[in-house]
VMD Tcl script that draws the C-alpha trace (Angstrom):
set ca {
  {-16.93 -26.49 11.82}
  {-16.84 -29.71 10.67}
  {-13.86 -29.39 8.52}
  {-11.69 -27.47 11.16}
  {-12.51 -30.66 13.90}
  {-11.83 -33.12 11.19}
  {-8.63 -31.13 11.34}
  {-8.72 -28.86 8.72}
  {-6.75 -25.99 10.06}
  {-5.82 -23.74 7.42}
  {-8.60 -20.64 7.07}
  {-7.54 -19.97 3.07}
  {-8.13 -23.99 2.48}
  {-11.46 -23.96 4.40}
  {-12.88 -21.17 2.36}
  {-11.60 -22.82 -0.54}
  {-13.12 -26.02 0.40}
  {-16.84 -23.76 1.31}
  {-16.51 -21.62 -1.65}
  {-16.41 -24.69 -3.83}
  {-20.18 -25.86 -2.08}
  {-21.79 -22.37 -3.26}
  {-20.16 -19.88 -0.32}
  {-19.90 -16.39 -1.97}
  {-18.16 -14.78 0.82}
  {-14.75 -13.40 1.34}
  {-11.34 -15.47 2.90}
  {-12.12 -12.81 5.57}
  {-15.66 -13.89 6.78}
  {-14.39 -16.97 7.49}
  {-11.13 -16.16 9.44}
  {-13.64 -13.66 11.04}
  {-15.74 -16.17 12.38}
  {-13.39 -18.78 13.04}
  {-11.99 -15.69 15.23}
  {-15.32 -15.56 16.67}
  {-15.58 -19.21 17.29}
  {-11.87 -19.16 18.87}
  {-11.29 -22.06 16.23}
  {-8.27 -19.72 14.50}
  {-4.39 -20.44 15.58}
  {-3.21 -17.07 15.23}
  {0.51 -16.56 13.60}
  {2.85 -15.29 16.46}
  {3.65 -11.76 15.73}
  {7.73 -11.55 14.99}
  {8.70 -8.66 17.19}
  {11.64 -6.50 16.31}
  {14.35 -7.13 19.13}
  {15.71 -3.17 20.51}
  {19.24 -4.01 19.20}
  {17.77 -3.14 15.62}
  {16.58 0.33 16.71}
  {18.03 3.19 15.27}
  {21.07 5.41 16.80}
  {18.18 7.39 19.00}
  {17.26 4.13 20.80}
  {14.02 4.51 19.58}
  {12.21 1.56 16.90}
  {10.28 3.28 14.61}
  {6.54 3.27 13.60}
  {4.91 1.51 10.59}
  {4.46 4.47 9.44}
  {7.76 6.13 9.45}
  {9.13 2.26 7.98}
  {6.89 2.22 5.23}
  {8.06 6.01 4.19}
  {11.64 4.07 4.27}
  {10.57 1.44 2.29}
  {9.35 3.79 -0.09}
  {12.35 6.12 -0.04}
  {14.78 4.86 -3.08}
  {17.20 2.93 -1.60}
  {20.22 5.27 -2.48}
  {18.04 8.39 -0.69}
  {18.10 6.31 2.37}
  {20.63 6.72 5.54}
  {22.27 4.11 6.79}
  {20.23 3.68 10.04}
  {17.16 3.60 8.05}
  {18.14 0.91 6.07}
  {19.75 -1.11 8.74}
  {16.16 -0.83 10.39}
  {15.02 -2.53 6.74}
  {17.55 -5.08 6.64}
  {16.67 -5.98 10.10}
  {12.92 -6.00 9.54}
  {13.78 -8.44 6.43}
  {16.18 -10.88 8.44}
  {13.39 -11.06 11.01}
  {10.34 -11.77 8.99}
  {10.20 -13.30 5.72}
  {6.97 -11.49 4.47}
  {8.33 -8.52 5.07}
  {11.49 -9.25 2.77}
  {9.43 -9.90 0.21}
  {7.11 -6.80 0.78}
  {10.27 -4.64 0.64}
  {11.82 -6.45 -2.26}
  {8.57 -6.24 -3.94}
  {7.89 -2.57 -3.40}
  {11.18 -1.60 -4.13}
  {11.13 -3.49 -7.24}
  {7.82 -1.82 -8.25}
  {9.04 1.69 -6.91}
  {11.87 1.13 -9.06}
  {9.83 0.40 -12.46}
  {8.10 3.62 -12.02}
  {10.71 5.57 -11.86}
  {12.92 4.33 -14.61}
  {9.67 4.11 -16.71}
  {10.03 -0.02 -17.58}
  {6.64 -1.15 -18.23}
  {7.99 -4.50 -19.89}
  {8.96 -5.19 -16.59}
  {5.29 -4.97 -14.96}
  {3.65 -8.34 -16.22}
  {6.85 -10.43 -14.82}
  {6.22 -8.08 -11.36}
  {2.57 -8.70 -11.06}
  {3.00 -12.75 -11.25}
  {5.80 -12.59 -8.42}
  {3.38 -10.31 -6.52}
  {0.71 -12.44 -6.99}
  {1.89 -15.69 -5.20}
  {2.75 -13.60 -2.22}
  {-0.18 -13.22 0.12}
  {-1.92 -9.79 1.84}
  {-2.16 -6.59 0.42}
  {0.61 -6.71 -1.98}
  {-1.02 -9.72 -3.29}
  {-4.57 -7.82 -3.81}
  {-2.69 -5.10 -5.01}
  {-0.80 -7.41 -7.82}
  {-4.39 -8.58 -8.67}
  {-6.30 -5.14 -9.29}
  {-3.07 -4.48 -11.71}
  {-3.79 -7.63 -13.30}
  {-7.25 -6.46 -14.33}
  {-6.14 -3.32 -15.35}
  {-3.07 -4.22 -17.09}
  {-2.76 -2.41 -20.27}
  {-3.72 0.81 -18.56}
  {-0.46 0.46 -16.00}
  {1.28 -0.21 -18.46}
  {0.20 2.80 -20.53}
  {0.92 5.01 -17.27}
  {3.95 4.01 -16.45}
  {5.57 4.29 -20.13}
  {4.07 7.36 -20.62}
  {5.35 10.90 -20.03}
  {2.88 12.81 -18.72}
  {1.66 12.87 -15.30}
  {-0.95 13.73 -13.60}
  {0.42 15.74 -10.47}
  {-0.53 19.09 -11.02}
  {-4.31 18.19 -11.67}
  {-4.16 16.28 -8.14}
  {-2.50 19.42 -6.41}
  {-5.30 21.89 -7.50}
  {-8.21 19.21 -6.15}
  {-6.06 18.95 -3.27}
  {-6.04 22.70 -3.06}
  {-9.75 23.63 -3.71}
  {-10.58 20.77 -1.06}
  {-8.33 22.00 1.61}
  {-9.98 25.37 0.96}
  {-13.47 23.72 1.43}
  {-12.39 22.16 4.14}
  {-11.25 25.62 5.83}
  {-14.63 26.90 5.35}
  {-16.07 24.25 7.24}
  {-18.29 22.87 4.47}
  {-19.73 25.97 4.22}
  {-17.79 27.45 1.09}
  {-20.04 28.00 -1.57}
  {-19.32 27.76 -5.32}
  {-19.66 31.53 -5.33}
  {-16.82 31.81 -2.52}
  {-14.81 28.79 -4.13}
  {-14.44 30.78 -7.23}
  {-13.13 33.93 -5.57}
  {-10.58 32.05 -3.84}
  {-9.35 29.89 -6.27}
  {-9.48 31.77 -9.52}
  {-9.96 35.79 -8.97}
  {-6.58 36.47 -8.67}
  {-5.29 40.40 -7.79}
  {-4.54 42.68 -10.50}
  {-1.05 42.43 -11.46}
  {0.98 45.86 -10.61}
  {1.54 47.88 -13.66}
  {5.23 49.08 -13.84}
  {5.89 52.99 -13.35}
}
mol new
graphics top color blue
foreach p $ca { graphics top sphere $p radius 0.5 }
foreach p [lrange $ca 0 end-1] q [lrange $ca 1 end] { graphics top cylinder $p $q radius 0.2 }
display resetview
């Protein structure tokens, strides 16, 4: 508290500053508690004006805009991504979250690991997720890399766990391994032909 009255106002630079004395915490205990302490000048929230909502009149959710951002930009209509570009004009971060993910999106599809080390160091001097996100790549590197240069996938593995756990979950946790095994794998006798 000293720090913020001697006029210390950014959270990031306080931690920095306590983390340096022995704190082991996270950035987010201490914007927590300088929350708590009603210390913490909050960023104003950019809100999206109704001119940039779609033909319906309606703005979408952050849900339905991060499906768009993840939608290759050639799949998406034109109200869509005049939602994006207006999104990007009024918000910096977001610009560079959608440039970002697209740019990342984009690598995975066209299979360019060589581009992934030059994405992960413009990722990492953003800040938020995509910034956390850029770091756990970091760590695990040569394994990206390795996944997204390589041809095989591992889809269909994920769709039968997704299966066999939406079965469980129809059962109401009460599918044994007995009953899990009839459904999944007994399959009916194939017809014989006349």
């Amino acid at each position: 508290m000293q720090q913020w009255s001697a006029g210390c106002e950014s959270p990031r630079q306080l931690w920095r500053m306590i983390r340096a004395q022995g704190f082991t915490g996270a950035e987010v205990a201490v914007r927590r508690y300088l929350a708590l302490m009603g210390c913490q000048k909050t960023k104003p929230r950019t809100i999206i004006h109704p001119t940039h909502a779609l033909s319906n009149g309606r703005i979408p959710s952050a849900g339905q805009t991060a499906q768009w951002v993840l939608l290759a930009p050639a799949r998406r209509t034109a109200s869509q991504q005049a939602f994006l570009d207006a999104v990007a004009a009024a918000d910096p971060d977001c610009a560079t979250l959608i440039r970002l993910s697209e740019q990342f999106l984009a690598m995975i599809r066209a299979h360019e690991a060589a581009a992934l080390t030059a994405w992960i160091t413009a990722a990492v001097t953003t800040t938020g997720h995509i910034q956390r996100f850029a770091q756990r790549l970091r760590h695990d590197e040569a394994a990206v890399r390795a996944g997204i240069a390589g041809p095989w996938s591992n889809g269909p593995v994920e769709g039968q766990i997704h299966r066999l756990k939406l079965l469980k979950r129809q059962a109401y946790g009460r599918a044994s391994l007995a009953l899990l095994r009839i459904r999944l794998i007994a399959q009916p006798p194939a017809a014989s032909p006349p």
